[in-house]
MILUMTI-573500 format. One record per residue: x, y, z of N, C-alpha, C, O in turn; residue in three letters. Coordinates in steps of 0.1 Angstrom, whole numbers, padded with zeros to 4 digits, always signed. Each point is the difference from the previous one (the first is absolute). Layout:
N
XYZXYZXYZXYZALA...
//
This chain:
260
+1098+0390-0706-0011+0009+0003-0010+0000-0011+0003+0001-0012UNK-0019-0002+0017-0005-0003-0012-0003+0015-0005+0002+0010+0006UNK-0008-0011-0019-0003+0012-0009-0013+0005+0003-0009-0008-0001UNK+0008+0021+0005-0013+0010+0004-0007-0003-0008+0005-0002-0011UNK-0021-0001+0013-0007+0000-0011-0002+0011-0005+0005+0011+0004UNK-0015-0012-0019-0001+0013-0007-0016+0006+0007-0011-0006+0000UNK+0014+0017+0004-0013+0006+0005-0010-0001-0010+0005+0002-0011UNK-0022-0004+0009-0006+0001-0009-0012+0010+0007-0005-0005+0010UNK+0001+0016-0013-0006+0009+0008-0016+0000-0009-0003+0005-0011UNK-0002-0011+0016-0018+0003+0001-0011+0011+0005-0006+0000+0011UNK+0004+0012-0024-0008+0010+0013-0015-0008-0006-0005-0002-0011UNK-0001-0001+0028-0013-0007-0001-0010+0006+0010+0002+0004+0011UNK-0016-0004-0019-0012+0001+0011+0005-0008+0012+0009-0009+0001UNK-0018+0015+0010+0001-0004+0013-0006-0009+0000+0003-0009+0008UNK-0014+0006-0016-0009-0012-0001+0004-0011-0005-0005-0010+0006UNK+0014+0007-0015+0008-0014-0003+0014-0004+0013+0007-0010+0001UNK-0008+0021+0005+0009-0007+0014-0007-0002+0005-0002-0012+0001UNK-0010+0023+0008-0010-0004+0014-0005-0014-0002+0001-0008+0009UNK-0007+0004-0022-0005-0009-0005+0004-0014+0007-0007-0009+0005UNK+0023+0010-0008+0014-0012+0003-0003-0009-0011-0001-0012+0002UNK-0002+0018-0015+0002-0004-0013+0016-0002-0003+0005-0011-0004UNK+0002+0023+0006+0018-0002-0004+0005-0007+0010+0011-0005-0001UNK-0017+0003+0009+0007-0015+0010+0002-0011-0007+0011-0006-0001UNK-0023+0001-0008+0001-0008-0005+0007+0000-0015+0007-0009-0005UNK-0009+0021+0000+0007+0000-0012+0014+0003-0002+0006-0005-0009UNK-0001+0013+0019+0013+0003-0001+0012-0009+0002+0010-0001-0007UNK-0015-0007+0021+0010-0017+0002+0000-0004-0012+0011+0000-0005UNK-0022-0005-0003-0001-0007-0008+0010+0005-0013+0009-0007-0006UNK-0013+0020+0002+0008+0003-0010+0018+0001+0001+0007-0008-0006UNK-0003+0016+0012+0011-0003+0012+0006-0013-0002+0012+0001-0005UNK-0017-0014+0008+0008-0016-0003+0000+0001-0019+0010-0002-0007UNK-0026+0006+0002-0001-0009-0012+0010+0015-0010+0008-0005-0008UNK-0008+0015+0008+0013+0006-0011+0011-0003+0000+0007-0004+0010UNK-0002+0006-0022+0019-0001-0003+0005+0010+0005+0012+0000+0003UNK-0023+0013+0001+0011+0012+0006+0001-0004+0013-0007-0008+0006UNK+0019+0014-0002+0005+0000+0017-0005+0014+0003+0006+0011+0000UNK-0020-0015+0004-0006+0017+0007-0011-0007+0011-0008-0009+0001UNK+0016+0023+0008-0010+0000+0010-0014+0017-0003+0003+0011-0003UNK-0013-0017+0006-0015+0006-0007+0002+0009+0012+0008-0005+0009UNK-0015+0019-0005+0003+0011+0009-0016+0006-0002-0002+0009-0009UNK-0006-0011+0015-0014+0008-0003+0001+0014+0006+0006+0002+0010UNK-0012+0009-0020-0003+0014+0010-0016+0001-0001-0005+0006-0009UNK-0002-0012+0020-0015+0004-0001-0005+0009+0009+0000+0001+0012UNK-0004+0007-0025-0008+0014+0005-0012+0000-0010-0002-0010-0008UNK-0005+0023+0007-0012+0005-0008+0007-0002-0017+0011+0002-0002UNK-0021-0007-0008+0003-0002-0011+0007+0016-0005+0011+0001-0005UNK-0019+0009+0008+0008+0016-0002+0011-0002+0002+0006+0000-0011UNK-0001-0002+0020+0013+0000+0012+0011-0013-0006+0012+0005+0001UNK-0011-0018-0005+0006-0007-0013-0003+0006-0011+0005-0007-0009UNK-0011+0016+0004+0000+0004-0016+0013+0011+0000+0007+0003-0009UNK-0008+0002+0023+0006+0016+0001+0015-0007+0000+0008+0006-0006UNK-0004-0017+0011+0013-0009+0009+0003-0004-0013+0012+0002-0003UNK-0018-0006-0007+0001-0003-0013+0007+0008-0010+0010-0003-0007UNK-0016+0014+0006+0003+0010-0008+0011+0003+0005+0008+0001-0009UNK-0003+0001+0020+0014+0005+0003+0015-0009-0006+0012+0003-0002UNK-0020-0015-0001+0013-0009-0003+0002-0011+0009+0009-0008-0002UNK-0020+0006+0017+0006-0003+0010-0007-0012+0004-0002-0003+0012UNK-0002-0006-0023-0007-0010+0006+0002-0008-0018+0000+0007-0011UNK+0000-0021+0011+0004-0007-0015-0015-0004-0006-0001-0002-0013UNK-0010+0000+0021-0011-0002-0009-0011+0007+0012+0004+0006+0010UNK-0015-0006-0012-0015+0007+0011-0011-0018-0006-0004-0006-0010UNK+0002+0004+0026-0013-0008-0004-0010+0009+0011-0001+0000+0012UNK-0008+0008-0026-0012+0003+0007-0009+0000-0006+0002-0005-0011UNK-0020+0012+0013-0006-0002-0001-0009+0018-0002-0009+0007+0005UNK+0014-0007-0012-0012+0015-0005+0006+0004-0017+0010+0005-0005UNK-0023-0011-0001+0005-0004-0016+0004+0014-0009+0007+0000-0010UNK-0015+0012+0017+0003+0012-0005+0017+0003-0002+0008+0002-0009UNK-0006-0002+0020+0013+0006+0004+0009-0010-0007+0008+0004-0009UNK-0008-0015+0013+0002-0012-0009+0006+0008-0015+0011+0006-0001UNK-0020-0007-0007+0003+0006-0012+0006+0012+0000+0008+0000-0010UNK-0008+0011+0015+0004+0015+0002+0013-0007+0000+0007+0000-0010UNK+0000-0007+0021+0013-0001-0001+0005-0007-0008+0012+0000+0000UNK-0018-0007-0006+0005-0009-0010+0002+0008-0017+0007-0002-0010UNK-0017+0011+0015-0002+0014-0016+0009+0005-0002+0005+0000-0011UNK+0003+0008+0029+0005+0010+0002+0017-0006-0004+0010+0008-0001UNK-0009-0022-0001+0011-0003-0001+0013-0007+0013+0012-0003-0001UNK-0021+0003+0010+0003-0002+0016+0002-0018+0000+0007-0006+0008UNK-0014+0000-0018-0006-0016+0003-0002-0009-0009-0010+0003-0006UNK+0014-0011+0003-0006-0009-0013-0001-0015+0005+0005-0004+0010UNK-0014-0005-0021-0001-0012+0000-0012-0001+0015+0001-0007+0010UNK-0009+0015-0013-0014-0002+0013-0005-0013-0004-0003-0004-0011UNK+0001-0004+0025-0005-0011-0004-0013-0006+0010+0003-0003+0012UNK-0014+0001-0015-0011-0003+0007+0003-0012+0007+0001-0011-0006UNK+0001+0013+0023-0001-0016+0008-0009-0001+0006-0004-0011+0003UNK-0004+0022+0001-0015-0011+0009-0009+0013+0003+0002+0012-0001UNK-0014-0019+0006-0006+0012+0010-0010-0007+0009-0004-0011-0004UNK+0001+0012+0011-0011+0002+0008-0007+0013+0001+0002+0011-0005UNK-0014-0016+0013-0011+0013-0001+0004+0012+0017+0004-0002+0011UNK-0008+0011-0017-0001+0008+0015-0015+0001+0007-0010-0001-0007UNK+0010+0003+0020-0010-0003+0005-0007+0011+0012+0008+0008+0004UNK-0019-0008+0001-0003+0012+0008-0005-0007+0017-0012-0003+0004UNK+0025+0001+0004-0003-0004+0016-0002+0010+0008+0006+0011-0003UNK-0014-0010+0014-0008+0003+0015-0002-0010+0009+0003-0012-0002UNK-0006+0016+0012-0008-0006+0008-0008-0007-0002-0009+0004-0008UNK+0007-0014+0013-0014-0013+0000-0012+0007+0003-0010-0007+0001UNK+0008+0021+0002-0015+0003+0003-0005+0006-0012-0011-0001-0005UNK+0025+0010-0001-0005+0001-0014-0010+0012+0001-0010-0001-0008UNK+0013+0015+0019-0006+0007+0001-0009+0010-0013-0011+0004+0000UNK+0023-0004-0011-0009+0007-0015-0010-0010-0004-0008+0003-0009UNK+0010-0017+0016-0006-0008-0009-0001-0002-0020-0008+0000-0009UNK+0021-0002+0013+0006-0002-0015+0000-0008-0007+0001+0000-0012UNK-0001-0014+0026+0001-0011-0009-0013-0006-0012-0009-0003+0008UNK+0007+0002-0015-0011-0002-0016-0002+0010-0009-0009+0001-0007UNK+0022+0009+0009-0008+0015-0009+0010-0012-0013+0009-0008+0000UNK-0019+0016-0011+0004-0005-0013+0013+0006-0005+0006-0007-0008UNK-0001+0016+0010+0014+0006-0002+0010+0008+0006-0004+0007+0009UNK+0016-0007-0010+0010+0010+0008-0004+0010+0001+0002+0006+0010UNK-0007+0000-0019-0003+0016+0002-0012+0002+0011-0002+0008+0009UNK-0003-0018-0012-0016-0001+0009+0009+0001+0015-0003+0008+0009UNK+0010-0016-0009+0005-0003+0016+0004+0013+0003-0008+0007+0007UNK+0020-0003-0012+0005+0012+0003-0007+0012+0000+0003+0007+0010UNK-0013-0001-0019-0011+0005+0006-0007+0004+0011-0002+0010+0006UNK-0004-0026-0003-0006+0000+0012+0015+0000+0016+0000+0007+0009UNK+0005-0011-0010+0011+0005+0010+0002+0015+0001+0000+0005+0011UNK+0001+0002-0024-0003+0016+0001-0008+0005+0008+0002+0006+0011UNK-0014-0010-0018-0014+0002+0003-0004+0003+0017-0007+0008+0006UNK+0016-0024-0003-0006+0000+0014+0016+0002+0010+0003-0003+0011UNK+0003+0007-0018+0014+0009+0007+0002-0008+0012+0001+0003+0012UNK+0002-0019-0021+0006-0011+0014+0017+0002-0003+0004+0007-0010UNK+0003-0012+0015+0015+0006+0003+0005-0012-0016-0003-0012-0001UNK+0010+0021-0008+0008-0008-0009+0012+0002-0001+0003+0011-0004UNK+0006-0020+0007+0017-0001-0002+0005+0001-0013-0005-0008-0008UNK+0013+0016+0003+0009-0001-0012+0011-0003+0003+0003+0000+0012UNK+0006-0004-0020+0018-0003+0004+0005+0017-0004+0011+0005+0003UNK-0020+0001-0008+0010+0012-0005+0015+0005-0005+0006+0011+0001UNK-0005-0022-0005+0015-0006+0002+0005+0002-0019+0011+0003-0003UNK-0021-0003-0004+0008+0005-0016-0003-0022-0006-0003-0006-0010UNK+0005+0006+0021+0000-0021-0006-0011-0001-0009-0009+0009-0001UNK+0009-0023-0008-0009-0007-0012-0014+0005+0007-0009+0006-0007UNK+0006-0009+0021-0014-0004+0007+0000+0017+0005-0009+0004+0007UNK+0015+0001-0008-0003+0015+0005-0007+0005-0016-0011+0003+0002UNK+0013-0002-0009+0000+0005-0010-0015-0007-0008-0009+0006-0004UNK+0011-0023+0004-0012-0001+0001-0016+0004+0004-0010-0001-0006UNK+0014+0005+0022-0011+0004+0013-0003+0010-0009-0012+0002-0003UNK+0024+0009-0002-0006+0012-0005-0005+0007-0013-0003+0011-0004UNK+0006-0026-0003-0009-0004-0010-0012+0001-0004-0005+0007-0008UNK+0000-0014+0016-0013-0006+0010-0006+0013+0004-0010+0004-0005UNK+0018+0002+0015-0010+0014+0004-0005+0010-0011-0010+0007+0000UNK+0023-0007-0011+0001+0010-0011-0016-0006-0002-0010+0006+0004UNK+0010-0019-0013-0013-0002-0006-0015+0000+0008-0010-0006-0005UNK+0010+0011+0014-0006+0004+0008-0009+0014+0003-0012+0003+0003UNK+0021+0003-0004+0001+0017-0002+0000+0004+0016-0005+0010+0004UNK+0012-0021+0004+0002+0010+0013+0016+0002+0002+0008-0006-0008UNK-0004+0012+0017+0012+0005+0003-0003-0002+0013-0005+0008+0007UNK+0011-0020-0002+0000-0001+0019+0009+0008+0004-0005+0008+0008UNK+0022-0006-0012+0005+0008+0007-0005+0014+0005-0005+0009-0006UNK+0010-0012+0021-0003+0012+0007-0013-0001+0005-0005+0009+0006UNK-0001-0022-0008-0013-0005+0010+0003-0006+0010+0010-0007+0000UNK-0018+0007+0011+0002-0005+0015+0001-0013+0002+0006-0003+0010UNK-0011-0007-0019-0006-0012-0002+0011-0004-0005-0001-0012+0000UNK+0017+0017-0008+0007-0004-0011+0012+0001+0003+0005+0012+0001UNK+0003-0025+0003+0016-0001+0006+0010+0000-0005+0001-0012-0004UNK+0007+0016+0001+0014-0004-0011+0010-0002+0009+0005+0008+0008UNK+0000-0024-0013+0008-0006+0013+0018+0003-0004+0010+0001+0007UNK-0014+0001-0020+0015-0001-0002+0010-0010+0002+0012+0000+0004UNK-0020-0010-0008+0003-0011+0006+0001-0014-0006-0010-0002-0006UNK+0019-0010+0004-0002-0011-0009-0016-0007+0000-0009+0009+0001UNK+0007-0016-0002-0010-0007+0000-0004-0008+0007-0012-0003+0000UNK+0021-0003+0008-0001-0007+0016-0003+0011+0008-0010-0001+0008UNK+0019+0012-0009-0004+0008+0017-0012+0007-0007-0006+0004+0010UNK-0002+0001-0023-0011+0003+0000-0009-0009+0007-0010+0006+0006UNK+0011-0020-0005-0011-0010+0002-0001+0002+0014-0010+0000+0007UNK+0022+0003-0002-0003+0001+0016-0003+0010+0005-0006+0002+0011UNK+0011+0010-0022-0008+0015+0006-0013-0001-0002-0007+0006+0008UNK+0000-0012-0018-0019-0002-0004-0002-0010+0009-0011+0001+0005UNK+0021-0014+0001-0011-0008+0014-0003+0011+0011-0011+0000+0005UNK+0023+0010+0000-0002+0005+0006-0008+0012+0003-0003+0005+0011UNK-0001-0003-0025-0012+0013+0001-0011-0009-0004-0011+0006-0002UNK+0011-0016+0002-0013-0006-0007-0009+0010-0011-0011+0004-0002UNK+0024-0005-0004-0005+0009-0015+0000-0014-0015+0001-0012+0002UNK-0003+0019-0015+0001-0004-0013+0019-0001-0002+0007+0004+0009UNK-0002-0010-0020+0011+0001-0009-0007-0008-0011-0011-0006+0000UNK+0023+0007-0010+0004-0007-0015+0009-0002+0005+0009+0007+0004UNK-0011-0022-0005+0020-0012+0003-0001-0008-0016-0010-0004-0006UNK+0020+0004+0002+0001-0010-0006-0001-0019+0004+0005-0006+0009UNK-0013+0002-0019-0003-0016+0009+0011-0006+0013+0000-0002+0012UNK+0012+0001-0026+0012-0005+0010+0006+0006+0012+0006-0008+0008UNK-0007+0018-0006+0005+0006+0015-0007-0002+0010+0003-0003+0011UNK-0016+0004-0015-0013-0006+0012+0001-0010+0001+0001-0003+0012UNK-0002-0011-0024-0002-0011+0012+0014-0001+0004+0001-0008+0010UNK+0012+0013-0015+0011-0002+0009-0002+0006+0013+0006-0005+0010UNK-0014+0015-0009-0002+0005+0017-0011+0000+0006-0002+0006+0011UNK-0008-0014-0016-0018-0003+0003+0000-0005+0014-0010+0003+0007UNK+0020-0012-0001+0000-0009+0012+0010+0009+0011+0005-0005+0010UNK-0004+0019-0014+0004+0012+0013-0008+0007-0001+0000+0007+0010UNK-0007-0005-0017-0008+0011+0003-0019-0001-0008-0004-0005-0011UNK-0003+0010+0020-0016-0002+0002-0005+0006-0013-0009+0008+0002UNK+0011-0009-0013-0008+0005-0011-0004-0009-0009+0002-0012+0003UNK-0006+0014-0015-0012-0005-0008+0004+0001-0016+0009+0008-0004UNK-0014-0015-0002+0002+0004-0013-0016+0001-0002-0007-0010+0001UNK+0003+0021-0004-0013+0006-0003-0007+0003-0012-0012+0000-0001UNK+0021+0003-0007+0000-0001-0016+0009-0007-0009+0012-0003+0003UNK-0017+0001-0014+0014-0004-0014-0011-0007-0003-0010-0004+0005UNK+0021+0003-0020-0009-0005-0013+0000+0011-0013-0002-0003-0011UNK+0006+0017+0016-0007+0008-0009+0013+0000-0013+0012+0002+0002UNK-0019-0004-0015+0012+0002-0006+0013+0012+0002+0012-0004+0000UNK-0015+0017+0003+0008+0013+0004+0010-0007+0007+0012+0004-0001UNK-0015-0016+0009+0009-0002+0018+0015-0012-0007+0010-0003+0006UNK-0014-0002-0019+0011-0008-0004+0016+0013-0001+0001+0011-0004UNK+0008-0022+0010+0012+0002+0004+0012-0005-0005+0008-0007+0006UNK-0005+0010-0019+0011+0000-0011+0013+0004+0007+0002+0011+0005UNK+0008-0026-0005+0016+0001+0006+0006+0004-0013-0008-0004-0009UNK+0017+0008+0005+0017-0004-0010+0006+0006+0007-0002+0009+0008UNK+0019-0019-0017+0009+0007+0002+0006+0008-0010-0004+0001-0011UNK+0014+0004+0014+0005+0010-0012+0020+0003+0002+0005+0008+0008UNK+0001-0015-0016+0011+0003-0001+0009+0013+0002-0004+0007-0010UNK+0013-0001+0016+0004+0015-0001+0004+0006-0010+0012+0002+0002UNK-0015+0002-0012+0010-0004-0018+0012+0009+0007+0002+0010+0007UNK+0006-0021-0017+0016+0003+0005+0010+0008-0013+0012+0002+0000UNK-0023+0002-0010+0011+0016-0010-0006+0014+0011+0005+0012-0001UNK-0014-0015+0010-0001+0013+0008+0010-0003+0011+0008+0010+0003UNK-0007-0020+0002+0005-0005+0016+0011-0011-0005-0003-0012+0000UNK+0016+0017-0004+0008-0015-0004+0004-0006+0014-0003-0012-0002UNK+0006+0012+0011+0002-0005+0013-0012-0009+0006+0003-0007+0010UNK-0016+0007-0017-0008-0010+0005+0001-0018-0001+0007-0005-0009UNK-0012+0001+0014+0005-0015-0003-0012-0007-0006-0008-0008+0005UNK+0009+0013-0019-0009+0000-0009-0004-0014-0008-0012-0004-0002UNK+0029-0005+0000-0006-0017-0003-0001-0010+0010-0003-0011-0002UNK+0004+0017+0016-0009-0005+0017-0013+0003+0002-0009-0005+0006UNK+0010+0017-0012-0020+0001+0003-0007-0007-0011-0009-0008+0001UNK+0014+0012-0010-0007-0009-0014+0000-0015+0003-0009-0006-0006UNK+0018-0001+0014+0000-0010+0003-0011-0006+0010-0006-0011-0001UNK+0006+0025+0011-0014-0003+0009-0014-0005-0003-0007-0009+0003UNK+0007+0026-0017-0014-0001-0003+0001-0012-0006-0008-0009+0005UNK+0014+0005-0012+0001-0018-0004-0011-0009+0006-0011-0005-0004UNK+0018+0005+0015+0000-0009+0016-0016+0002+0001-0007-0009-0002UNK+0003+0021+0005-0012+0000+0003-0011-0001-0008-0011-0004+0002UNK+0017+0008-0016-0011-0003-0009-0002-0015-0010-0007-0002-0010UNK+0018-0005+0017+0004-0016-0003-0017-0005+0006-0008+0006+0006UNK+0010-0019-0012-0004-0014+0003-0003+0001+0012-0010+0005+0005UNK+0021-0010+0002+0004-0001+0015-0002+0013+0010-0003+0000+0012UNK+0005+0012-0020-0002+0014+0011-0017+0000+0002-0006+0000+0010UNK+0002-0002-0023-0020-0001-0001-0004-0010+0006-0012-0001+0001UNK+0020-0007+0003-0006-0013+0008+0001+0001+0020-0007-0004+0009UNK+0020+0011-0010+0001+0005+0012-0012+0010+0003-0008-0004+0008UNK+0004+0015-0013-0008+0014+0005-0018-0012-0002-0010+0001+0007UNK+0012-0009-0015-0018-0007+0000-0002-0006+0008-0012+0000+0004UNK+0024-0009+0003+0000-0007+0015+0002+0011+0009-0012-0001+0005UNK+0014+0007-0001+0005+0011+0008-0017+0004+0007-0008+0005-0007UNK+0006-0008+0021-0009+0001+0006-0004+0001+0015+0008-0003+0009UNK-0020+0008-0006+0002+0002+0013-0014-0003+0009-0009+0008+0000UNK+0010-0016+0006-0015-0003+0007-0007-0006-0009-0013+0000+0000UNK+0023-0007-0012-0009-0009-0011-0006+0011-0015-0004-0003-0011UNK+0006+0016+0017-0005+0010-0010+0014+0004-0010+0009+0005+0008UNK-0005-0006-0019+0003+0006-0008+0005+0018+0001-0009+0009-0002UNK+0021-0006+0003+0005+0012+0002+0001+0009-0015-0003+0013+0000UNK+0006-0019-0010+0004+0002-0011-0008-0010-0012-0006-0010+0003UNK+0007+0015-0016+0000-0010-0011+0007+0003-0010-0001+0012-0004UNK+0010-0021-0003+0008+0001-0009-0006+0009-0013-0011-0002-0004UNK+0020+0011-0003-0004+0008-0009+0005-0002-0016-0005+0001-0011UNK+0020-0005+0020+0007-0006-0018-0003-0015-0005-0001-0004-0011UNK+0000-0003+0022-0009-0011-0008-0008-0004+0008+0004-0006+0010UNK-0020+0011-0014-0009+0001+0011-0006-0016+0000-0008-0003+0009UNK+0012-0005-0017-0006-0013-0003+0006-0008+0013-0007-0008+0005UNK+0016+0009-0001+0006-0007+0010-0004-0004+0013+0004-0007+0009UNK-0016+0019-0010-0013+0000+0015-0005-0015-0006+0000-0007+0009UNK-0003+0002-0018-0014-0012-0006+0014-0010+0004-0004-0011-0002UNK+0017+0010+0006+0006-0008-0003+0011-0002+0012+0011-0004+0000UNK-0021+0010+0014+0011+0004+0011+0000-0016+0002-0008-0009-0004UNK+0021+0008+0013+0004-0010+0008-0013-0010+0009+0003-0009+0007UNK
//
């Protein structure tokens, strides 16, 4: 009878699954380690893996909101954070582009004018990297949509946001990769990006194991390895969709000048 693999538990944004980024990374790592482990994703809201984390209940977090990032890493929750990639986040609608958004010079400008003219905007409201961002964005603003008519909180990952905003033919903030992973189901736009604010910083972060000895602490370390190798940066720079670029390597960003 053969021997159970060793579970390796991943609490991850929803955006490096929706993406089908870990499709490609996880087979891969899976053949090329010495450990006998099978990789176990829990994706939800970056909140929602920090909280799965802190309990003890997950061996490393790959997400994407650098604040919290550090808080748990301060607090004693996390060690050995390590920069693998980002892409930018971006602001899709409808092709008619009712606020007429598309050429304002900045995010704030956009989101503004969406206020302004109280066209329907989707949030994930969900606690995730891109929730948190969105309300980033409004903070530096000085409006407060909640509790406006115009303003949805889906509660929701980032795929069924996209389909709750085709359906209202409203605004969101997606992250690059989850849209063009779902751009060819559903009728929306990428309407803005570019703005420095909208760049989108991944790591991962080990569970430290003098708080949590039961974690499988030289398998995750092994991971982050994997992805922040040669070969892991070479995978996420090829990694593409409709010819566009999902991601770009962070730990060795040189490997974009040197893809395949």
């Amino acid at each position: 009878m053969a021997k159970e693999k060793t579970k390796l538990m991943i609490a991850s944004t929803t955006s490096t699954q929706n993406s089908g980024l870990f499709d490609i990374l996880i087979p891969l790592y899976e053949k090329s380690t010495k450990y006998d482990v099978k990789l176990e994703v829990i994706a939800v809201g970056t909140g929602k893996a920090i909280r799965i984390a802190k309990k003890g209940e997950a061996d490393l977090l790959f997400v994407h909101d650098p604040f919290r990032e550090e808080k748990f890493v301060t607090e004693g929750y996390g060690v050995n954070r390590r920069a693998v990639m980002h892409n930018d986040f971006v602001i899709v609608g409808s092709h008619k582009d009712p606020a007429k958004i598309k050429g304002l010079k900045s995010v704030i400008e956009v989101f503004e004018e969406i206020a302004e003219k109280g066209f329907p905007f989707v949030s994930r409201g969900d606690d995730s990297g891109t929730n948190i961002k969105e309300l980033d964005i409004w903070d530096d603003t000085g409006i407060n949509p909640k509790g406006k008519g115009w303003y949805f909180e889906a509660g929701a990952n980032m795929g069924d946001t996209l389909h709750i905003t085709d359906q209202k033919r409203a605004y969101t903030l997606s992250d690059m990769g989850t849209f063009l992973h779902f751009e060819p189901k559903i009728n929306l736009k990428i309407l803005f990006k570019g703005d420095p604010m909208l760049r989108n910083n991944y790591s991962v972060i080990a569970v430290n194991p003098d708080r949590f000895p039961k974690v499988k602490y030289r398998e995750a370390m092994d991971f982050i390895a994997f992805v922040t190798s040669l070969e892991g940066q070479h995978l996420i720079a090829n990694y593409k969709r409709h010819g566009v670029n999902l991601f770009y390597p962070d730990a060795i960003p040189s490997v974009m000048s040197k893809k395949k």
